[in-house]
C-alpha positions in Angstrom: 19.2 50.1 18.5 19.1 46.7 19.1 20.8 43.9 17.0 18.6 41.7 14.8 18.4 38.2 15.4 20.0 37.7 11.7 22.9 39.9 11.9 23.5 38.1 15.6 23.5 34.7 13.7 25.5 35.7 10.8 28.0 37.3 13.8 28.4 34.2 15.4 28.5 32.0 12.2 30.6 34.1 10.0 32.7 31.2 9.2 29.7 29.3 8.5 28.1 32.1 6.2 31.4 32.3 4.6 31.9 29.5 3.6 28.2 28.7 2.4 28.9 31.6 -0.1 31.7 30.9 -1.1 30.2 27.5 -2.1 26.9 28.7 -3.9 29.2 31.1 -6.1 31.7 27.7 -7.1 28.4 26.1 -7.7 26.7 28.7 -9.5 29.8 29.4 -12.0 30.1 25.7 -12.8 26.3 24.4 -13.3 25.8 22.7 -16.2 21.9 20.7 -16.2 23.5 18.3 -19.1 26.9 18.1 -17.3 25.4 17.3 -14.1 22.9 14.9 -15.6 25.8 13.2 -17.1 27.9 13.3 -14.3 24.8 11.2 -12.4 24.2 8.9 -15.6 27.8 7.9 -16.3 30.1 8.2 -13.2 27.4 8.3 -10.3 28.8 5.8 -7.8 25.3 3.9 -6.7 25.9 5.3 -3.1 25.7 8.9 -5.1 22.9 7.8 -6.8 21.2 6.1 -3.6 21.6 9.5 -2.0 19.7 11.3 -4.4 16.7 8.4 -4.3 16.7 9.1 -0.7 16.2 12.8 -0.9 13.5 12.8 -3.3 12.1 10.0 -0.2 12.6 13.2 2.0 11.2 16.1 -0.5 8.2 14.2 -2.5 5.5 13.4 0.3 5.6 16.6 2.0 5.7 18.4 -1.2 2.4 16.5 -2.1 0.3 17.2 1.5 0.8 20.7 0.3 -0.8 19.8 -3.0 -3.6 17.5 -1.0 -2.1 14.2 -2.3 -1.3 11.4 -1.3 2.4 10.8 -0.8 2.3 7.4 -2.9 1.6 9.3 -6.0 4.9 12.2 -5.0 6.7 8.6 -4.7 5.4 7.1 -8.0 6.7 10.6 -9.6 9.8 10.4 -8.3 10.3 6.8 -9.8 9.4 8.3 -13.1 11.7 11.0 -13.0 14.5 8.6 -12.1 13.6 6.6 -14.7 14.6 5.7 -18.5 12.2 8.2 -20.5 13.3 11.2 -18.2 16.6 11.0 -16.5 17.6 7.7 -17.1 19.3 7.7 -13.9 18.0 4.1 -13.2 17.7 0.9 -14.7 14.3 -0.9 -14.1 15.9 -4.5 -14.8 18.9 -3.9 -12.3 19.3 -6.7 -9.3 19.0 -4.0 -7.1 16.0 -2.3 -8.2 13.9 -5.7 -8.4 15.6 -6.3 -4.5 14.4 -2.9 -3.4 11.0 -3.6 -5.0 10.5 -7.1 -3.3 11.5 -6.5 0.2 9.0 -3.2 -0.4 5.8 -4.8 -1.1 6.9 -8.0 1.6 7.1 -5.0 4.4 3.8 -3.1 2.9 1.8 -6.0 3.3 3.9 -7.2 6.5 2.8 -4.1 8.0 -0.4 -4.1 6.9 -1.2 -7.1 8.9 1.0 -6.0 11.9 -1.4 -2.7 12.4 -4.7 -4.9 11.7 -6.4 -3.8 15.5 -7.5 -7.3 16.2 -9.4 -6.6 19.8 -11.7 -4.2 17.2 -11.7 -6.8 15.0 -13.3 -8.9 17.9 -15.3 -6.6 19.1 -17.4 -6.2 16.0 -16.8 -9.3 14.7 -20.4 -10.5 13.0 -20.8 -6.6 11.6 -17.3 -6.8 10.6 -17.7 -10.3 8.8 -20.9 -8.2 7.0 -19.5 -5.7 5.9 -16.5 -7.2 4.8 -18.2 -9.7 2.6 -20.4 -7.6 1.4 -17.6 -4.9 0.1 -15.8 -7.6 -1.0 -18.0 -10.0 -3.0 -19.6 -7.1 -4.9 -16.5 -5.4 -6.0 -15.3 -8.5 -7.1 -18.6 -9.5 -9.1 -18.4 -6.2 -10.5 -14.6 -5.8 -11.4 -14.6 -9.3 -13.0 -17.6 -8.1 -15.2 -15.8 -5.8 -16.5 -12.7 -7.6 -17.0 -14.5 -10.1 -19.0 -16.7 -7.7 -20.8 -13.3 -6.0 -22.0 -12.0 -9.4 -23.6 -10.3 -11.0 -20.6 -10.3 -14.8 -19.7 -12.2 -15.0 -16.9 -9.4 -16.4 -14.6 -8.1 -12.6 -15.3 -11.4 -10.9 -15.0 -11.7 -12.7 -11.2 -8.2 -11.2 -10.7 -9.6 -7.8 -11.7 -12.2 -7.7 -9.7 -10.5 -8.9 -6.7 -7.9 -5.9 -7.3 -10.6 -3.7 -6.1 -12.3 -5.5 -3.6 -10.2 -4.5 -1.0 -9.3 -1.2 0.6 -6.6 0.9 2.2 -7.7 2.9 5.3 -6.3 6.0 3.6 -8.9 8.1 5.4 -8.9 6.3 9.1 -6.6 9.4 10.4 -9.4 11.5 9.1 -12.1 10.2 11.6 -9.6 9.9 14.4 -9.2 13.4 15.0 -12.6 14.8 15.7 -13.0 11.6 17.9 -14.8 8.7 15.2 -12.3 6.4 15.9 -14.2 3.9 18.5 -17.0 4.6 16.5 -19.3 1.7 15.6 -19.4 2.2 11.7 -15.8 3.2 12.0 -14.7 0.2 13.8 -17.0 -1.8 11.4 -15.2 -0.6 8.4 -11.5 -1.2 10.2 -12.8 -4.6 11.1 -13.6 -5.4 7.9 -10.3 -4.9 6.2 -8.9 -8.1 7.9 -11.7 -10.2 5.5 -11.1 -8.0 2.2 -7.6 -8.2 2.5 -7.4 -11.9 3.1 -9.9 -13.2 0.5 -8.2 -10.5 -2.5 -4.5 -12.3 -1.4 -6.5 -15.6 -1.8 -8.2 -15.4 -5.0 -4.6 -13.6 -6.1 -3.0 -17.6 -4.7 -5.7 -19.3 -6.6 -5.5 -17.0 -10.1 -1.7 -16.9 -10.7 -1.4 -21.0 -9.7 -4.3 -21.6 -12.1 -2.5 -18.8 -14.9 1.3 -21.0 -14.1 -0.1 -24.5 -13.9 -3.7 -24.6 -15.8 -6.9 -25.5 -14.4 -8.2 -28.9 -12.5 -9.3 -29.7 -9.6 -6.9 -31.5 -8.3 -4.6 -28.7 -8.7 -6.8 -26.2 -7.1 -7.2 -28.8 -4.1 -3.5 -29.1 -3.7 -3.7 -25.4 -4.0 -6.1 -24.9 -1.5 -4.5 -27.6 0.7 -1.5 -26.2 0.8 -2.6 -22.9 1.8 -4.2 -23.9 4.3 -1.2 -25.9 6.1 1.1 -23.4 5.5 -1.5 -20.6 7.0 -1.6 -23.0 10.6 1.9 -22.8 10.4 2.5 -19.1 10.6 -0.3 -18.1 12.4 -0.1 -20.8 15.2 3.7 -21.1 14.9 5.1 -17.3 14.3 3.3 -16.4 17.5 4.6 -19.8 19.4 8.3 -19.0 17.9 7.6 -15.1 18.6 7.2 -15.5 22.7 9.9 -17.8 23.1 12.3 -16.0 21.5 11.2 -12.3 22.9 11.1 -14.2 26.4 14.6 -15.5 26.1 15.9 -12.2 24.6 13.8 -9.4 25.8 16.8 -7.2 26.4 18.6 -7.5 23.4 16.2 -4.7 21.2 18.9 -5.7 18.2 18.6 -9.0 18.2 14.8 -8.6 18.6 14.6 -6.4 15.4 16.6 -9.2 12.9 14.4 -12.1 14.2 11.3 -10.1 13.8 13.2 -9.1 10.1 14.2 -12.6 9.6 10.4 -14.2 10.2 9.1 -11.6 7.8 11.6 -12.7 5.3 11.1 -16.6 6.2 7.2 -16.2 5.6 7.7 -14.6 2.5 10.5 -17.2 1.3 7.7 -20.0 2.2 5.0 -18.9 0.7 7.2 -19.0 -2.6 8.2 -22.7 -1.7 4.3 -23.7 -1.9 3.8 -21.4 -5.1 2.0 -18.3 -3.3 3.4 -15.0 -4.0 5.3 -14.2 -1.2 2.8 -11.2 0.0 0.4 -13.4 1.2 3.2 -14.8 3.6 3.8 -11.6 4.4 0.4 -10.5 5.3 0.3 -13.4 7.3 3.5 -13.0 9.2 2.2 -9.8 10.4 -1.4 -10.9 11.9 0.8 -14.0 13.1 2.9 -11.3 15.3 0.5 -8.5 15.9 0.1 -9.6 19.0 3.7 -10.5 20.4 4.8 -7.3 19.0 2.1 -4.9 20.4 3.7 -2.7 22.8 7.1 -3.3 22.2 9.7 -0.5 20.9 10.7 -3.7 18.2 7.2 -2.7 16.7 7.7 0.8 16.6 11.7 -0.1 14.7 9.8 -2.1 12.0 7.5 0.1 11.4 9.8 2.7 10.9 11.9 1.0 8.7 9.2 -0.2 6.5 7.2 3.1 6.3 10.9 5.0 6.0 12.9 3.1 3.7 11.7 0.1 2.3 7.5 1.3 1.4 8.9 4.1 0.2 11.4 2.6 -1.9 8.9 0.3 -3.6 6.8 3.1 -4.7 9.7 4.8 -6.5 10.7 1.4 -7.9 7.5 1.2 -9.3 7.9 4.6 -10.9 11.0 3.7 -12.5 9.6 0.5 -14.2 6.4 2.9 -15.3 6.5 2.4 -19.2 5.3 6.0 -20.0 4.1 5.4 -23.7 2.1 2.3 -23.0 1.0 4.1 -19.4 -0.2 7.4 -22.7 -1.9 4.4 -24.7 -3.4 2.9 -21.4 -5.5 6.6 -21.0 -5.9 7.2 -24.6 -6.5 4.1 -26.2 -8.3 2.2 -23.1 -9.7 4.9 -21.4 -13.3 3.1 -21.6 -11.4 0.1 -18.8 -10.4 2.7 -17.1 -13.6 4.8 -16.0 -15.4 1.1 -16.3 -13.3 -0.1 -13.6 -13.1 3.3 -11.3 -17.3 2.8 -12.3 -17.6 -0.5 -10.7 -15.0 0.2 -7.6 -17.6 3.5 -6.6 -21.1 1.7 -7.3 -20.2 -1.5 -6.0 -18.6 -0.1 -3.2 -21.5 2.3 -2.5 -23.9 -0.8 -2.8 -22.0 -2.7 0.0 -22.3 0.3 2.2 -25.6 1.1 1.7 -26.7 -2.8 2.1 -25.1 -2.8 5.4 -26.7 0.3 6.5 -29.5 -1.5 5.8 -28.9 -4.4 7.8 -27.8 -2.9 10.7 -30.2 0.9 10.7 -27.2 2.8 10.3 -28.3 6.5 8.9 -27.4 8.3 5.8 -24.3 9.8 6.9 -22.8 6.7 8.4 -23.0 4.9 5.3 -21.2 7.5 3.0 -18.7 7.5 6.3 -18.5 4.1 5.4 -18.3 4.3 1.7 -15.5 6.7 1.7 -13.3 5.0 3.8 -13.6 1.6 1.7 -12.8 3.7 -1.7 -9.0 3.8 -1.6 -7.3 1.3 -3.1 -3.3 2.1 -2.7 -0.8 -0.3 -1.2 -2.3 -4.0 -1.0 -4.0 -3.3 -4.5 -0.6 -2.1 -6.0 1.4 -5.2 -4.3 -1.0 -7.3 -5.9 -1.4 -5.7 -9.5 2.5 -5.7 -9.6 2.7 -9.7 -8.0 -0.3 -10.6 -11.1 1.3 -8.6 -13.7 4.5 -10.8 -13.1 2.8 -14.2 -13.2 4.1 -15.5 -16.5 3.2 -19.0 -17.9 5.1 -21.0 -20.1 3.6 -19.4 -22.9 5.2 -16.2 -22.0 1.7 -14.9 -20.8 1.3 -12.0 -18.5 -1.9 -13.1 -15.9 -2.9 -9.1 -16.5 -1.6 -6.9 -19.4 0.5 -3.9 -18.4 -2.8 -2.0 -19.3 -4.4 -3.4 -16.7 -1.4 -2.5 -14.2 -1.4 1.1 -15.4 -5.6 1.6 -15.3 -4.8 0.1 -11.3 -2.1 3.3 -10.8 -4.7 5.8 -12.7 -7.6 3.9 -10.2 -5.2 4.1 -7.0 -4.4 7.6 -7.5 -8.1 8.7 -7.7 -9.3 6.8 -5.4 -6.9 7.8 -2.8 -7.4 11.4 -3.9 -11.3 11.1 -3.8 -11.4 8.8 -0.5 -9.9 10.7 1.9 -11.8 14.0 0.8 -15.0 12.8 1.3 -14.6 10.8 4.4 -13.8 14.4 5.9 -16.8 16.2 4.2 -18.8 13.2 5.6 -17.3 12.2 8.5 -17.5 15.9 9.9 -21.3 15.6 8.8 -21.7 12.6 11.1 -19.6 14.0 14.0 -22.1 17.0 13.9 -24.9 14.9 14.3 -23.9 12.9 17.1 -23.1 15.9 19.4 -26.4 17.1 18.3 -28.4 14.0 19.3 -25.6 13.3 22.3 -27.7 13.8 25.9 -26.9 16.9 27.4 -24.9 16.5 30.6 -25.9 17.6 34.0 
């Protein structure tokens, strides 16, 4: 009788096996929950503690494509668990924590402008521009109604509203695998991103300096001024800076990696020298590079680390500050904000793609194609909900309330539950009809 491919392995390994026993019986006599717990709370050493973070990094997103969500929200969980009203393994004020949480939401947007697909961008530039106005400017009108129906100034109800004018391409993988991804209303909707995510970081600029300094015009114009000198310099300069330096060094891959670290980090830095959260300098580092670092492995490094480590890592950070009573008062006490807000992101959004179906004849299917893919609202709209929630005037004044913040986690995580389902319910509906109408070949 032959041998089984288990008692071969456990022949082989016995020392391995072994020992492994031996090890799960030590463990299994001594585990104590409240001893362990304590163990982590009072003599942790932070790289025990970091190792722990990490593997809840590891274990939560997976654990959540099982359960059809979105990893962010497996992230956010793990944050809370970490937290002071669970485990208490964390402290939300530490240095480290507010480190881990900055250099997170500078690589989120970083890499949000560094995969912006530009040559699409050109391509469909004047349908683009539509569309992205259009799902822009009536989100925005929208959002800050409500904001100012709900008892908001209206410098905070323009915030609101631009916290859901933009969009996360949550579902673009979606449409990419039964071949939409060159598609025209596809390509539209990517296009369009560059224009919502730009105009929401520039009405954030203009809200917080008008929330830290007041209002007048010759502060917004020094505002606005400013901006705009410091955007020349990054996007003109990075990219100038960029090919000289990648021409000199082209071999050196580590060296490559901490300039490309060091200009994200620089942009950032500046944009807090003019009074811009440092996001925006961010977002503009990474269209300023997108295309000096297209095609080489130093892209593929930064990525990785941002998506890996640092993304990640500002996710659980925000699950760790997560006040879980007010967060309970948010949905009980403010529920109507809540499902006003989620209201206004779906109709408005809905409006922008049906007026741009309009415009352009695109048919029914398209346009909820469309729709669906402009729903989600995760990483730029959490950056920037965190970046207007810590705006604080010299009155000690939050620019947004933390029930604000906590509707714009209960928003992100519908809306990137909702998005991506029903860009695959309607992008396979639109596939269908193109190979149906596609002339037969001969």
């Amino acid at each position: 009788m032959p041998e089984s491919p288990l008692l071969r392995l456990l022949r082989k390994r016995w020392p391995l096996a072994a020992a492994l026993a031996i090890g799960l019986i030590a463990i299994g006599a001594s585990y104590r929950p409240g001893v362990l717990i304590g163990y982590l709370r009072e003599q942790a050493s932070p790289m025990e503690l970091f190792t722990l973070i990490l593997f809840l990094i590891f274990a939560m997103p997976p654990l959540c494509a099982r359960l059809r969500l979105p990893a962010a929200v497996g992230l956010l969980l793990a944050g809370v668990l970490l937290g002071p009203f669970v485990l208490d393994l964390v402290d939300p004020d530490s240095g480290t924590v507010s480190l881990f949480a900055s250099l997170g939401r500078v690589f989120l947007m970083f890499i949000a402008g560094l995969e912006i697909d530009l040559a699409v961008f050109a391509a469909t530039r004047n349908r683009s521009m539509t569309f992205g106005a259009l799902t822009f400017l009536l989100p925005l009108a929208a959002g800050t109604l409500v904001g100012h129906i709900f008892g908001f100034d209206w410098n905070a109800a323009v915030l609101i509203g631009s916290l859901i004018a933009s969009h996360t391409l949550l579902g673009f993988p979606i449409v990419v695998r039964p071949g939409l991804g060159k598609s025209e209303v596809v390509a539209v909707t990517v296009g369009a991103t560059i224009f919502t995510d730009i105009a929401s970081l520039l009405v954030l600029a203009v809200c917080i300096s008008i929330h830290l300094g007041g209002f007048s015009p010759l502060g917004l114009a020094t505002q606005l001024f400013s901006l705009a000198v410091y955007a020349v310099i990054v996007l003109q300069g990075l990219p100038l800076l960029g090919r000289l330096y990648f021409r000199r060094h082209r071999e050196d891959e580590a060296a490559l990696f901490t300039f490309t670290f060091l200009v994200v980090l620089l942009a950032a830095a500046g944009a807090h020298f003019i009074h811009l959260e440092d996001i925006v300098g961010a977002f503009l580092a990474g269209i300023a590079v997108n295309r000096v670092l297209t095609g080489t492995p130093v892209k593929d490094k930064v990525v990785l680390m941002g998506e890996g480590l640092f993304i990640p890592l500002f996710f659980v950070t925000i699950g760790v500050g997560l006040d879980l009573p007010v967060f309970w008062a948010t949905l009980s006490t403010n529920l109507g904000f809540v499902v006003a807000l989620a209201a206004a992101l779906f109709i408005a959004k809905f409006a922008a793609a049906a007026g741009n179906g309009l415009l352009f004849g695109y048919p029914r299917d398209a346009i909820l194609t469309q729709w669906s893919l402009s729903l989600p609202q995760v990483a730029a709209t959490l950056a920037a909900a965190m970046a207007a929630y810590n705006a604080v005037n010299a009155d000690d004044a939050h620019l947004i309330t933390e029930s604000v913040l906590n509707g714009v986690i209960v928003l992100m995580v519908l809306s990137a539950v909702l998005g991506p389902v029903l860009t695959e319910v309607f992008g396979r509906r639109l596939i269908q009809k193109e190979n149906t109408h596609a002339p037969a070949s001969v």
